[in-house]
C-alpha positions in Angstrom: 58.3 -56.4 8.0 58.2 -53.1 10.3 55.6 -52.0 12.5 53.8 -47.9 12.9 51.8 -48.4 15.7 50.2 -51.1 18.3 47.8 -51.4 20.9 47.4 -53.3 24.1 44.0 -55.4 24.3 43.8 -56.3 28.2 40.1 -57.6 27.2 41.3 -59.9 24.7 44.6 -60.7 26.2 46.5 -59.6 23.0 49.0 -57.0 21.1 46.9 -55.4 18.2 50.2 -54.1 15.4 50.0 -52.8 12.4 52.8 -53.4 9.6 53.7 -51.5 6.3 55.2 -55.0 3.8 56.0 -54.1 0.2 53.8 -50.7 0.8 50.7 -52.4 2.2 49.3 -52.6 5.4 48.8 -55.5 7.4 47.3 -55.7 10.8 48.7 -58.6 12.8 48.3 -59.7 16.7 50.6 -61.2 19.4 50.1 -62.8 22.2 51.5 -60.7 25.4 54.4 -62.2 27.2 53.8 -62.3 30.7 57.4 -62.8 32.5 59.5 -61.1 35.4 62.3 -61.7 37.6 63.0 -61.9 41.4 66.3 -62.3 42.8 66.9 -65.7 43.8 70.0 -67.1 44.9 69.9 -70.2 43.2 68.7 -68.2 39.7 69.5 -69.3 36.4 69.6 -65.3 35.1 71.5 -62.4 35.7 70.7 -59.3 36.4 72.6 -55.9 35.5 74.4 -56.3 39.3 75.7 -59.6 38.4 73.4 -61.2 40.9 71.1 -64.3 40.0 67.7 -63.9 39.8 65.1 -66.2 38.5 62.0 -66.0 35.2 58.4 -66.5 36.8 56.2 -66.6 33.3 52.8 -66.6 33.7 50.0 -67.6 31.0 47.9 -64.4 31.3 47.5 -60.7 32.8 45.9 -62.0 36.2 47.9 -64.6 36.8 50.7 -62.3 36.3 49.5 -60.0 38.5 49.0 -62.6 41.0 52.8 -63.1 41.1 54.0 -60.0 41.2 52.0 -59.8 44.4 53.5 -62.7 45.7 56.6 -61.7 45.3 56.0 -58.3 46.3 58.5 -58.6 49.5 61.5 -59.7 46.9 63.8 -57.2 44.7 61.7 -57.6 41.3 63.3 -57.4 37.3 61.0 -56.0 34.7 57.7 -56.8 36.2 57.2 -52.8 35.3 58.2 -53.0 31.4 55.4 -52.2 29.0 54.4 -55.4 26.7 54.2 -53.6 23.4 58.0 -52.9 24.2 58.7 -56.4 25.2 57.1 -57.6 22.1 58.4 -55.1 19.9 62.2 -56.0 21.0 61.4 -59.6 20.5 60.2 -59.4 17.1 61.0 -56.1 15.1 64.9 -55.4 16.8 67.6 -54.6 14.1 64.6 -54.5 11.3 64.6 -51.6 9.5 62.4 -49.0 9.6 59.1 -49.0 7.1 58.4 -46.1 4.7 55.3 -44.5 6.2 52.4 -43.2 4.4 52.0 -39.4 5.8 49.3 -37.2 5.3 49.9 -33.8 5.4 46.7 -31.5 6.3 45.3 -28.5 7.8 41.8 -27.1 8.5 40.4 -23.7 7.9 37.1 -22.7 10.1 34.4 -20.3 9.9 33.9 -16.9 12.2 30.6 -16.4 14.2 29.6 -12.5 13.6 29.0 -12.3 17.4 31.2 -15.3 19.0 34.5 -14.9 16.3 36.6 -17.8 16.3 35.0 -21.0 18.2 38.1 -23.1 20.4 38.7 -26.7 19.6 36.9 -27.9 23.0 33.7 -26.3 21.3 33.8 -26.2 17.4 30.3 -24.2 17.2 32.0 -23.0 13.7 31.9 -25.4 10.5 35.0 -26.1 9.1 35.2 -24.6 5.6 38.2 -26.4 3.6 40.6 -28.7 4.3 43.6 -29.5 2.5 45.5 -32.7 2.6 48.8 -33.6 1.0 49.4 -37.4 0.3 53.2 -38.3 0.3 52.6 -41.6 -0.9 50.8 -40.4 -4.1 52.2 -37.3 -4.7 48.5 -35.6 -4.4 47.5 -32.4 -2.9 43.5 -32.4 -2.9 41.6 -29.5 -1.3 37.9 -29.9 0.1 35.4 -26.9 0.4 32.3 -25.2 1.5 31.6 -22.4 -0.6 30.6 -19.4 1.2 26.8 -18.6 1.2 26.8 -15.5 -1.2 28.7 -18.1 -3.9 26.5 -20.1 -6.2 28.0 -23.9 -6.2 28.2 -23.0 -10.1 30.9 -20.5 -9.3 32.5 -22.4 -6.8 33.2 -24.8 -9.1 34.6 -22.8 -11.7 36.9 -21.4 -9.0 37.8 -25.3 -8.1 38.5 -25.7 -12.2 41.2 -23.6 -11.3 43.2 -25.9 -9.2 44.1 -29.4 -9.3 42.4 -32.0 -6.7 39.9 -29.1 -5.6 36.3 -30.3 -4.8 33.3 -28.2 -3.7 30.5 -29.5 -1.3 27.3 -27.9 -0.4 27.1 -29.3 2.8 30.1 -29.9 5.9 28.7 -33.8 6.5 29.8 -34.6 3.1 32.8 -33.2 3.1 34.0 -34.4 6.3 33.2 -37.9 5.4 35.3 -37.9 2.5 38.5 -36.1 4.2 38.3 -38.9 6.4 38.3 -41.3 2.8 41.3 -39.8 1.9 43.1 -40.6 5.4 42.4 -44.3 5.4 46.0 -45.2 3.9 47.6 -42.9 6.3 49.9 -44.1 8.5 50.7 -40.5 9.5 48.3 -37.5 10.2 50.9 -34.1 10.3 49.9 -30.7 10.8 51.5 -27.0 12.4 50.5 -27.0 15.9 47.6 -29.8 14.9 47.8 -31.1 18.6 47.1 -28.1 19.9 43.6 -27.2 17.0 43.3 -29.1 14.2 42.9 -32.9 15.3 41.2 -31.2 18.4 38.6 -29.4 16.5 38.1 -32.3 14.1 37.4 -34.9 16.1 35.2 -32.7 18.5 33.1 -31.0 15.0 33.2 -35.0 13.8 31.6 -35.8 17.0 29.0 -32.9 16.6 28.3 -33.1 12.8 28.3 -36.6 12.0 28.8 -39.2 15.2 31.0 -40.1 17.8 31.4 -43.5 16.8 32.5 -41.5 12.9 35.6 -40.3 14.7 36.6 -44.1 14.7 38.0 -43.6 11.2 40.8 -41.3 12.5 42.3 -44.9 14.2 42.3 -48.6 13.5 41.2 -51.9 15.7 37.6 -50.0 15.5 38.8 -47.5 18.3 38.0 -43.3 19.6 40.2 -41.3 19.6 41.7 -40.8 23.2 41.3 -38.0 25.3 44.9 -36.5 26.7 46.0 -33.3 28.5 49.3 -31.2 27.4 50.4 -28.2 28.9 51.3 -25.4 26.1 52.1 -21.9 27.1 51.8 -22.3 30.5 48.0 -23.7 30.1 46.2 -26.9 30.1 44.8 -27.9 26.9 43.2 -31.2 25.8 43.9 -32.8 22.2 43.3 -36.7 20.9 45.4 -39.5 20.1 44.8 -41.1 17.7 45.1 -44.8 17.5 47.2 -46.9 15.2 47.3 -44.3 12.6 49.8 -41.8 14.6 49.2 -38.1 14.9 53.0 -36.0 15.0 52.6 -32.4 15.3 55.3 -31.1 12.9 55.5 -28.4 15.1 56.5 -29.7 18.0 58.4 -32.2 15.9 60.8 -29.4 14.7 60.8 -27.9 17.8 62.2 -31.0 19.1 65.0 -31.6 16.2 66.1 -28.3 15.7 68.7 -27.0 17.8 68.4 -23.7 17.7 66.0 -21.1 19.4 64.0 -19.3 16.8 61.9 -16.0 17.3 58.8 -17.2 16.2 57.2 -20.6 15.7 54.6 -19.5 13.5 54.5 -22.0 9.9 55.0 -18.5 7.8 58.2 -17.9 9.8 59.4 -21.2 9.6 59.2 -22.1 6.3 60.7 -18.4 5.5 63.6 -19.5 7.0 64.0 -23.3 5.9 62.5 -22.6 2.3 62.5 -19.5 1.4 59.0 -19.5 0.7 55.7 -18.4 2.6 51.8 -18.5 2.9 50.0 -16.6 1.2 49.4 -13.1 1.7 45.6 -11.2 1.8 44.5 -7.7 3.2 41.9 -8.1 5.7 40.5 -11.4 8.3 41.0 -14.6 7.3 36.7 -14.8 7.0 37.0 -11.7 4.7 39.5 -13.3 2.6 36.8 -16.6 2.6 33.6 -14.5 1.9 34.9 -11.4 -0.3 38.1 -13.8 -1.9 37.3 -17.3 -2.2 39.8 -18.0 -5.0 42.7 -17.0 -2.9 40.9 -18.4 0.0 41.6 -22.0 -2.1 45.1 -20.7 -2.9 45.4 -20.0 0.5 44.5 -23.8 2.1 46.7 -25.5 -1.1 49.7 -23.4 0.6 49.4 -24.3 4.1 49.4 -27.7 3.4 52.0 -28.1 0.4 54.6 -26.0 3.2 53.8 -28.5 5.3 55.4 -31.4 2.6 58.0 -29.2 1.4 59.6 -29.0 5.1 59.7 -32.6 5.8 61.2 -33.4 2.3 63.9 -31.0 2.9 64.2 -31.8 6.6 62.5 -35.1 7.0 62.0 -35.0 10.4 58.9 -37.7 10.1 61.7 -40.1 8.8 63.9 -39.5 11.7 61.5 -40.5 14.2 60.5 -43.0 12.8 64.2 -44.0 12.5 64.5 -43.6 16.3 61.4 -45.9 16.8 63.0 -48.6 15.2 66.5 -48.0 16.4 65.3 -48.6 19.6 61.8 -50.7 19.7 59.5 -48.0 20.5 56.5 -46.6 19.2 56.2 -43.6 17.7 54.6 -41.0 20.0 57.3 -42.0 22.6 59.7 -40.4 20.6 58.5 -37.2 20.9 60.1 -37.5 24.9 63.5 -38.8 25.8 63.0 -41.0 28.8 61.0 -43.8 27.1 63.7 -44.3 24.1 66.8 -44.0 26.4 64.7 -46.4 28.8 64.5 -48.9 25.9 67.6 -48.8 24.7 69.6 -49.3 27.9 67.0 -52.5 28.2 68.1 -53.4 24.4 71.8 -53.1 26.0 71.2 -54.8 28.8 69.5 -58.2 27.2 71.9 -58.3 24.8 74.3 -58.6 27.2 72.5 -61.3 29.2 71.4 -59.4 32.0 68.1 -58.0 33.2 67.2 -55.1 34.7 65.8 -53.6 37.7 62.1 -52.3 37.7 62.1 -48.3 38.2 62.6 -46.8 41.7 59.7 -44.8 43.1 60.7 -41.7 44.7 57.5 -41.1 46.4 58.3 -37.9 48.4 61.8 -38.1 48.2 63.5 -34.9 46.5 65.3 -36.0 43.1 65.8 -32.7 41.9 68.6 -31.6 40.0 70.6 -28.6 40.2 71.6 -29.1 36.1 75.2 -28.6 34.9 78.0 -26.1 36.1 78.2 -22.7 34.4 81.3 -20.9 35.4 80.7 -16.8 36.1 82.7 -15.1 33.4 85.4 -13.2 34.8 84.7 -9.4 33.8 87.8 -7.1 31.6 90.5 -7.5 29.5 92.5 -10.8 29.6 95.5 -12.6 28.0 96.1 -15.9 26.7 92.8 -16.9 26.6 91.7 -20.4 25.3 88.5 -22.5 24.4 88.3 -25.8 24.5 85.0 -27.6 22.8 85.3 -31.6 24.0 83.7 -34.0 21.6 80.2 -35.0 23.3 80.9 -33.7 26.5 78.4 -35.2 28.6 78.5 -38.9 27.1 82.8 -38.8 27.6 82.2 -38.0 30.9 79.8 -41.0 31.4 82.1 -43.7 29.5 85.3 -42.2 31.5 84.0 -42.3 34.6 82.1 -45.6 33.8 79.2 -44.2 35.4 76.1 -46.5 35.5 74.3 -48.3 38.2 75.9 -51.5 38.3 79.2 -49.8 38.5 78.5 -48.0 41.8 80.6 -49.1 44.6 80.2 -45.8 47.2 79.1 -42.7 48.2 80.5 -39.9 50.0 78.1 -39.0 52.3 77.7 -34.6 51.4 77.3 -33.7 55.3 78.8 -30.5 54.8 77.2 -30.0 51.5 73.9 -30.5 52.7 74.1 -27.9 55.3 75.3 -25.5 52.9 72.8 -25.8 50.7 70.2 -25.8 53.1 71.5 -22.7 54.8 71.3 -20.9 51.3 67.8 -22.0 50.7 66.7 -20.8 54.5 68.8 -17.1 54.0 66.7 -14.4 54.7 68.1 -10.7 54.5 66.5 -7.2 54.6 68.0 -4.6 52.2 66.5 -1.2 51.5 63.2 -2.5 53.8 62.6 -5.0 51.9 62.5 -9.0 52.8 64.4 -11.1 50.3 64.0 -14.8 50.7 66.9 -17.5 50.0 68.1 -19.2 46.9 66.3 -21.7 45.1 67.8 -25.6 45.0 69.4 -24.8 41.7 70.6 -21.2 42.8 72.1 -22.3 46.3 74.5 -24.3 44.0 75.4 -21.3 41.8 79.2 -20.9 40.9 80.6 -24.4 43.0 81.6 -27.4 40.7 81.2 -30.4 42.9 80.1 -31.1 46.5 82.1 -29.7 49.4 83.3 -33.4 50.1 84.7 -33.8 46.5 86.3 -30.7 46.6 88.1 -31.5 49.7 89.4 -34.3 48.5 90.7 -33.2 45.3 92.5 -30.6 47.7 93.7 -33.1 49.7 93.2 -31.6 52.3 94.0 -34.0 55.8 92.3 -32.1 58.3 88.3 -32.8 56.9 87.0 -36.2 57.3 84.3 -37.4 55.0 82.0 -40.8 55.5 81.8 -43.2 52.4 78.7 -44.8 52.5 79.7 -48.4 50.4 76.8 -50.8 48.3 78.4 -53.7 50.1 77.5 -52.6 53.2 79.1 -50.6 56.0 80.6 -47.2 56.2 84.2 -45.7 56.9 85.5 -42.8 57.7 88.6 -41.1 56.0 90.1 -38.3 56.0 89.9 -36.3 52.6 93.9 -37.0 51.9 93.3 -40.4 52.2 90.7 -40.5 49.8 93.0 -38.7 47.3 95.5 -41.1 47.7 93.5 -44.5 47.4 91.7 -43.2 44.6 94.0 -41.2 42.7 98.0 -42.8 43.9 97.5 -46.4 44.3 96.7 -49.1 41.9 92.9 -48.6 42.9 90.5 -49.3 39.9 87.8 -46.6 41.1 86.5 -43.2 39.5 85.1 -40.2 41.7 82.7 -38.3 39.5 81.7 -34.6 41.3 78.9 -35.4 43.2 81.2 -37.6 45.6 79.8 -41.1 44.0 82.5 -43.4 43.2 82.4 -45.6 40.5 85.0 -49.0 39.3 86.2 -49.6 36.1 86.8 -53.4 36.7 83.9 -54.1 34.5 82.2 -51.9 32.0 79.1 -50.3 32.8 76.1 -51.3 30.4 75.3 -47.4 30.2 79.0 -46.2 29.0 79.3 -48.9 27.0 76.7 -48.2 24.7 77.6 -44.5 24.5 80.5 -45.8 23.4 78.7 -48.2 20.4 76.8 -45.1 19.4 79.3 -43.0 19.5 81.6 -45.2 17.0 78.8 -45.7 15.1 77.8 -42.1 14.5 81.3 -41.1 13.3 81.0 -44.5 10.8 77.7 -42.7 9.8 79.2 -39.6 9.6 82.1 -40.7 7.1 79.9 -43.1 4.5 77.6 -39.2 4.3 80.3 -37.7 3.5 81.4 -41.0 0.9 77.9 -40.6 -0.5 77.8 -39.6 -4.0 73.9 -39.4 -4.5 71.6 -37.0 -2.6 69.7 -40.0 -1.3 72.5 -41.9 -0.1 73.6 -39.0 2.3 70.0 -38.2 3.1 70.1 -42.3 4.2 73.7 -41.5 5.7 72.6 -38.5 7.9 69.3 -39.5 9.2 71.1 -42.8 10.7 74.1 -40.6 12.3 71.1 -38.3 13.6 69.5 -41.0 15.4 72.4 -41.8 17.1 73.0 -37.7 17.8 69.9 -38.0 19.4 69.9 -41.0 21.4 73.9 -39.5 23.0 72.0 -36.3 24.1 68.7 -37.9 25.4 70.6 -40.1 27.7 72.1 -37.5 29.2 68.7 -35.7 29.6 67.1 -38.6 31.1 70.4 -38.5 33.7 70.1 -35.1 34.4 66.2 -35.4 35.2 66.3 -38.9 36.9 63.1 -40.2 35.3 64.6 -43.1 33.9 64.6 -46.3 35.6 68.3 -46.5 35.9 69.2 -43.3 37.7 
């Protein structure tokens, strides 16, 4: 058994999941689990620091609540972690992931002589085809509204033409049945479909039929929810839809395709991955629908079938779903990075026997990153130059350093860098008349490596003394040679990564070591794809070494951008 999707029923005090078994689906329910931790000397449990803590379990969401209040004063484990997760690990970790019924589609709208176009947040247009591809049967099937100068005669002689093509005399009906055709779904997928289709749909369902018709578009009897995304610099509102998932193949490939590309647009793209393109027409798209209706049909068919022929060839939809599994999250999380890292460090982390920490709120305090160092290239004609390309940077770093929270012993307090930074952010100079104001956080750190502290003491230099702040308690003072030598000439077990945090390596830190389980894993992957004899076999092979690809650079974004609970 393998989940798609799940919802949280506070009212009913229960976990609403739906399954795919032996291609069918199965709605099932679980009853939440309530639990936390609070540290506790005399604790039965660990937590990630080695310290005991103890389980306070509670038999529903008030109670609960009621004892995270009381223990409010206390350091608290996991009284933050979502319950679909907890429920999720507990009963689908290490089970494969299901094969997902995907419905391809995309919409086609009519033009107002006066108004044009109408936006999703007011569909005052009809919608005059839509075309759906059903993985799961192999069946494209286009619905549409004739335009008003056709005769439904010649409509349908024009649908004769084409497989799966059916004519309707009135948008109601039509709408009605597209949302037939979605009820085995698991997946709804369209090009930029969070940003118009699903919008318009389920605001011109709303209009044309009912608001309570747009329940179709998700399970459990629910609406569609409301949600705000920023695109372009602008606010824009879409739906999500619940229990059968909505993924934008746009953003989808945005997200697993690492390279920039000029244009975004479906033509360009599947140019470039297939070789093939949408259909070409002189004119406006409601000329080529009033004055062309045959290619107007030809026209939808395309859009959608592009849409199917990318994911077979990339099968991007498999991969995230692959990462949902991997790592016992739902699907629409996967289009981010914190919330699968998140999970999987907690994965780690139990099955190690530890717990973790609830997440740190930074409420005014100033996390932000400078991002990684970029050396200046030196300008001219040079000698003996070399280029060296390490093996997952970032991750090596992490697992040679053993860099994780419970692995944190000190802190060099940056005294001196602070005050250079500052003074680059509160530079002011005139030039030419004009005021220009100081560098940015990011910019004041432009061309230096590692805090002024750390560079002192890999200089070893004895005449600048640095603080170490230490998670036991205290502080010293040394002098940067000193440093050097404890760290760097003695039988010391510690790490100094460039920020002046120092780290020990007496125990391994839950965050390197499973960099290090992925990483061994992936190049296992990577050698039974290249053992595979079949084209499915190394479609299977590569999909597996790409979720672990994936999960080895989305730690390292979830470091960089200290969102996730453990940085």
């Amino acid at each position: 058994m393998s989940y798609i999707d799940a919802i949280y029923n506070a009212d009913l005090d229960k976990i609403c999941l739906s399954e795919r078994i032996d291609g069918k689906r199965i709605l099932t329910e679980f009853k939440p689990k309530y639990e936390f931790y609070y540290e506790d000397p005399a604790g039965k449990y660990k937590n990630i620091y080695g310290s005991p803590v103890s389980k306070i379990k509670s038999r529903n969401k008030g109670e609960f609540r009621k004892e995270v209040a009381v223990h409010k004063g206390l350091k608290l484990f996991e009284s933050d972690i979502n319950v679909i997760n907890k429920c999720l690990e507990e009963n689908y970790k290490g089970k494969n992931a299901p094969k997902l019924h995907t419905a391809f589609f995309d919409i086609e709208t009519d033009f107002h002589p006066e108004k044009g176009f109408s936006p999703p947040s007011d569909p005052f247009n009809k919608v005059t085809a839509i075309s759906i591809y059903l993985d799961w049967s192999e069946q494209l099937i286009c619905l549409a509204i004739p335009p008003k100068a056709m005769s439904m005669e010649t409509a349908n002689k024009i649908a004769d033409e084409f497989d799966n093509t059916i004519m309707f005399d009135n948008e109601a009906d039509m709408l009605s049945v597209f949302l037939d055709l979605i009820d085995d779904a698991d997946i709804l997928s369209g090009w930029n479909s969070e940003g118009f289709d699903i919008p318009y749909l389920v605001n011109r369902i709303t209009r044309v039929l009912s608001e309570n018709d747009t329940r179709r578009f998700c399970l459990w009897d629910q609406l569609p929810k409301k949600k705000k995304f920023e695109r372009y610099g602008a606010e824009q509102e879409s739906f999500t839809t619940v229990g059968r998932v909505h993924l934008d193949y746009m953003q989808l490939y945005i997200k697993y395709t690492y390279q920039e590309m000029h244009s975004y647009a479906l033509d360009a793209i599947a140019e470039y991955e297939l070789g093939d393109k949408k259909v070409a027409y002189e004119g406006t798209l409601d000329q080529l629908y009033n004055q062309d209706f045959k290619n107007f049909i030809d026209y939808s068919h395309q859009d959608t079938l592009l849409l199917a022929k990318l994911d077979k060839k990339l099968k991007f939809l498999d991969l995230a779903n692959e990462v949902a599994h991997a790592n016992t999250v739902l699907l629409p999380p996967t289009m981010g990075a914190v919330a699968v890292t998140e999970q999987a460090i907690i994965n780690e982390a139990h099955e190690r026997g530890f717990v973790v920490p609830n997440k740190v709120r930074h409420d005014g305090e100033n996390t932000q990153a400078a991002g990684a160092y970029v050396a200046q290239p030196k300008v001219g004609i040079h000698k003996w130059i070399g280029s060296v390309d390490i093996n997952s940077l970032y991750p090596s770093v992490i697992r040679a350093l053993n860099m994780a929270p419970e692995t944190i012993i000190g802190q060099f307090r940056p005294i001196e860098t602070d005050k250079m930074i500052k003074s680059k952010m509160d530079d002011q100079r005139h030039d030419n008349g004009r005021m220009y104001k100081g560098s940015s956080f990011a910019g004041a750190w432009e061309g230096i490596f590692g805090t002024l502290e750390y560079t002192a003491v890999m200089e070893q230099k004895p005449d600048v003394e640095i603080v170490v702040d230490w998670v036991s308690g205290g502080s010293t003072t040394h002098t940067a040679h000193e440093l050097h030598q404890i760290i760097f000439n003695t039988t010391s077990d510690w790490t100094l990564s460039a920020n002046g945090t120092l780290f020990t390596l007496s125990k391994e830190g839950i965050i390197p070591g499973l960099l290090e389980r992925w990483y061994a894993e992936r190049k296992v992957m990577q050698a039974k794809k290249r053992d595979a004899t079949t084209p499915e076999d190394k479609a299977f092979w590569d999909k597996r070494q790409l979720v672990k690809k994936i999960g080895l650079n989305s730690l390292y974004g979830a470091i960089l951008n200290q969102h996730c609970r453990f940085f």
